[in-house]
C-alpha positions, 0 to 999 in steps of 0.5 A, spaced: 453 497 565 454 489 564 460 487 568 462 483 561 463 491 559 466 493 565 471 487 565 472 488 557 475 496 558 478 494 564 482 489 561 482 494 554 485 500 560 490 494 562 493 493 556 494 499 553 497 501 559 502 496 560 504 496 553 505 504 554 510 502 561 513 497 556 515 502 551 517 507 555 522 504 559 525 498 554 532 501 551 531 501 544 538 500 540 542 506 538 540 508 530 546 505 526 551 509 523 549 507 515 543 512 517 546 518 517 549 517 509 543 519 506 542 525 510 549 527 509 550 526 502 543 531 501 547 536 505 553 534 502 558 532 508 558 524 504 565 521 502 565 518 495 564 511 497 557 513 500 556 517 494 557 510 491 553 506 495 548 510 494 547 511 487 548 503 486 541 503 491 537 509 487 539 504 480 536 497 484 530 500 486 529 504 479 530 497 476 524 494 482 520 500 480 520 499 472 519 491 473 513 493 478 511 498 473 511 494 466 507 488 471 503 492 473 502 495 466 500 488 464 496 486 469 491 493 467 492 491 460 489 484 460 483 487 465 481 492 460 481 487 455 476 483 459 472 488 461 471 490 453 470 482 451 464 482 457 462 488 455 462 486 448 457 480 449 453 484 454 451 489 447 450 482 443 445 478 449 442 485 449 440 486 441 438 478 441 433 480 447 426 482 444 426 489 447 420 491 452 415 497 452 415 502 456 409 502 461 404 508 459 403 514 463 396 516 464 
């Protein structure tokens, strides 16, 4: 074994355990109290104004999803056309050309 390669997996074996030690012992922020509110209005435990809080999200991220979705529509749209043009004038360069013989078998 080359010591480059040698040298290579143990600093690779080091890294990784460092980082390993690091993300064990770091205390990590406690998780915020708007988290649960999802979970408790599934099972039924949210109050109105989470309920509230809620559905004015679900609206903006279906009014996101919909713009996406007719950008996306659009974008699918324009490269279908561009497919069709090129094919298009693939089909009349090929009715231009004068079209070959097939070799003969013997």
């Amino acid at each position: 074994m080359d010591w480059t390669n040698a040298i290579t997996l143990a600093g690779v074996f080091l890294g990784a355990a460092t980082a390993a030690y690091v993300g064990y012992s770091k205390r990590w922020p406690a998780a915020k109290p708007d988290h649960p509110v999802l979970t408790g209005i599934g099972i039924g435990y949210g109050d109105k104004e989470q309920q509230e809080r809620l559905i004015v999200e679900v609206r903006g991220c279906r009014l996101a999803l919909e713009v996406l979705a007719d950008r996306r529509t659009e974008e699918m749209e324009d490269m279908h056309k561009a497919l069709l043009e090129r094919l298009d004038r693939r089909e009349e360069q090929e009715a231009q050309r004068p079209r070959r013989q097939p070799p003969r078998r013997r």
